[in-house]
N, C-alpha and C positions, 0 to 999 in steps of 0.2 A: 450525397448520401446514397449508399445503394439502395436498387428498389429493391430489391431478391434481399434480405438485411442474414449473412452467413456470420452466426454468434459465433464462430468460432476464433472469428477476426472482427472481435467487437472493435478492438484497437482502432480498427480503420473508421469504422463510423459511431462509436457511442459518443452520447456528447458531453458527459461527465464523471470526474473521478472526486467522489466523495472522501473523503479520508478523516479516521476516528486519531486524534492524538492520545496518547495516555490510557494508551489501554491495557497497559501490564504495569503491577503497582513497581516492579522492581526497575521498571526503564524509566516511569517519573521520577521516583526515587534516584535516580543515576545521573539524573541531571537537575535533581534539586528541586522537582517541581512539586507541587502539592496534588496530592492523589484524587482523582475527582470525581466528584459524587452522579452525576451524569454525564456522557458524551462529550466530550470537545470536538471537533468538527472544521474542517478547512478542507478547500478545492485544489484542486489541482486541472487544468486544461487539457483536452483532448491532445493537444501540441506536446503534452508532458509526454507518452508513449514513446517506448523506444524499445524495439523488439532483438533478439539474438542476429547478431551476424554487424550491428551498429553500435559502435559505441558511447559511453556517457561522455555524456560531454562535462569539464567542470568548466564552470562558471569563471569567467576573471575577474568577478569580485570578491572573489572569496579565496580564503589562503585554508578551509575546513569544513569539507566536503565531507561529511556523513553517509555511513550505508544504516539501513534500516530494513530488515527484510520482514513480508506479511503478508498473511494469507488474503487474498482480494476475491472478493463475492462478487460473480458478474450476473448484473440482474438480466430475466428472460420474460416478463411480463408487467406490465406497467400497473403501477397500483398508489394511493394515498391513503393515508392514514389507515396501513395497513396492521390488522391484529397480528401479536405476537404467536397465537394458534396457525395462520396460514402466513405466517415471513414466507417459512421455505418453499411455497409454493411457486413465488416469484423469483427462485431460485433457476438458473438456468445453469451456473457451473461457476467454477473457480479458476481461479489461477495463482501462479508465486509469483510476485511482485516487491520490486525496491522502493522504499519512499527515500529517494536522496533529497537530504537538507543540508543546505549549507548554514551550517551550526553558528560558525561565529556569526554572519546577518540574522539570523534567528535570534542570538540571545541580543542583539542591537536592539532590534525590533521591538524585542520584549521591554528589553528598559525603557523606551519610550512608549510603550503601550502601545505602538503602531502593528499593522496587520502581519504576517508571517509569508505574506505572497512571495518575497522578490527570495526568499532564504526554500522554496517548497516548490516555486511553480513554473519552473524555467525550463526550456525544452530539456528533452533527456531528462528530466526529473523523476518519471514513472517508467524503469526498467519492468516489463511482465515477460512471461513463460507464455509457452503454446497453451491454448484454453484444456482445462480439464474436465471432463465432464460431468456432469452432479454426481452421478451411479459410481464413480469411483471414489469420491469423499460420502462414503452414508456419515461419518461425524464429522462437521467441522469442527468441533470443541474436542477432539481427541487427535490433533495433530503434531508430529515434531518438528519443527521449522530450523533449519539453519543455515549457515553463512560462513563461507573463508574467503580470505585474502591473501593473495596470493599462498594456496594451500595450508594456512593458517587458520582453527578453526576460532571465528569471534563473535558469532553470535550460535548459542544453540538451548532455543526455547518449546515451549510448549503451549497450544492454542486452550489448551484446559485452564492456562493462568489467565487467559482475560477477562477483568473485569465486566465486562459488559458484551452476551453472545450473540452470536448471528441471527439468532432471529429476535432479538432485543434491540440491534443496531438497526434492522430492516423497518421496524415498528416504528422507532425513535425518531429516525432519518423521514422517513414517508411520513409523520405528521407533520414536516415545517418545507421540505423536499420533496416533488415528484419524482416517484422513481418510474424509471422509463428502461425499456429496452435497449440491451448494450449500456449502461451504466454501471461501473466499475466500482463498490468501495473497499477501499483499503482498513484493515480491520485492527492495525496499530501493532508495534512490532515489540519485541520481549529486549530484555536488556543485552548488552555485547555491543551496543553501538559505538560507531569508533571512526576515524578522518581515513580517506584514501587518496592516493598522489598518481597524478598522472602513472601509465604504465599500468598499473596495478590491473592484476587480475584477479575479478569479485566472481566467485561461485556460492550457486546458495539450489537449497532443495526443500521438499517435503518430503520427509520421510524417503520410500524409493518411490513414490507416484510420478514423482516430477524436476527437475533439475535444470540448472541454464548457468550459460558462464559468458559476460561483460567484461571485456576492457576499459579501460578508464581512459580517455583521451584530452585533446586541446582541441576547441571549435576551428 
């Protein structure tokens, strides 16, 4: 870990990527899930990181490889069972981020009630942007988030539809989670989700704040 810790490359040393599922009623809806009355919640590893210039890798167990794009809260101060009055104070900046799932292991998984790791937290799993810094998002709840493939646009939402806000997920997460500096959460992505194939090239933005483009590769 470095000692100097430069948040702008949390990537290189935070040590967790929190991730909210179902957090836009129309992407559960889209894949049949039932709408949920609190957080859902699954990790993702530090190893998940995969910055511009590298690409995703897909998995060779999987023949359905999911984009999911989402606005990610990188936290800047360490805090537990933090009030929803000071979430944003532990707020250090953002970034656009991919949650890639490989769908078909996911809905395996589900059917047997087993955990969702091998389908969410596999290297290259967590595509992010350059950090953005807080003073450029004053709302996270007022952003338009989108996604093409190859110059196809497939996902294009709005951070105003989640269920559940950023400083409700900081609150929620920090009573059962320490949140610590350079920790990543992913804040759940709006519907348009859809499979990419090797080749494929995935672009996705925030509004004009921020932008990045991923090729899809073989390990």
């Amino acid at each position: 870990m470095a000692s100097s810790k430069n948040i702008t490359r949390f990537w290189e040393w935070g040590r967790k990527i929190i991730c909210v599922g179902r957090n836009y009623a129309d992407h559960a809806k889209e894949l049949k899930n039932a709408v949920p009355s609190e957080p859902v919640l699954f990790l993702k590893p530090p190893s998940a990181y995969v910055t511009e210039g590298s690409p995703i890798l897909l998995p060779f167990y999987t023949t359905n490889l999911h984009h999911e794009v989402e606005l990610g809260v990188v936290i800047g101060t360490r805090g537990v069972a933090i009030p929803q009055e000071s979430a944003m104070d532990h707020v250090a900046g953002y970034a656009l981020c991919l949650d890639m799932t490989a769908r078909d292991i996911q809905d395996q998984c589900k059917a047997k009630g087993l955990p969702w790791t091998l389908a969410k937290a596999f290297d290259t799993s967590c595509p992010v942007s350059e950090y953005i810094p807080k003073e450029r998002i004053p709302n996270p709840g007022n952003l338009r988030l989108w996604l093409k493939v190859n110059d196809q646009l497939r996902q294009d939402g709005h951070t105003s539809h989640m269920m559940f806000s950023v400083p409700f997920l900081i609150s929620y997460i920090s009573d059962f989670i320490t949140l610590e500096e350079g920790d990543l959460i992913l804040t759940g992505t709006p519907k348009g989700v859809a499979s990419v194939q090797e080749h494929d090239e995935i672009q996705a933005g925030i509004e004009d704040i921020v932008n990045m483009t991923f090729r899809v590769g073989r390990p």
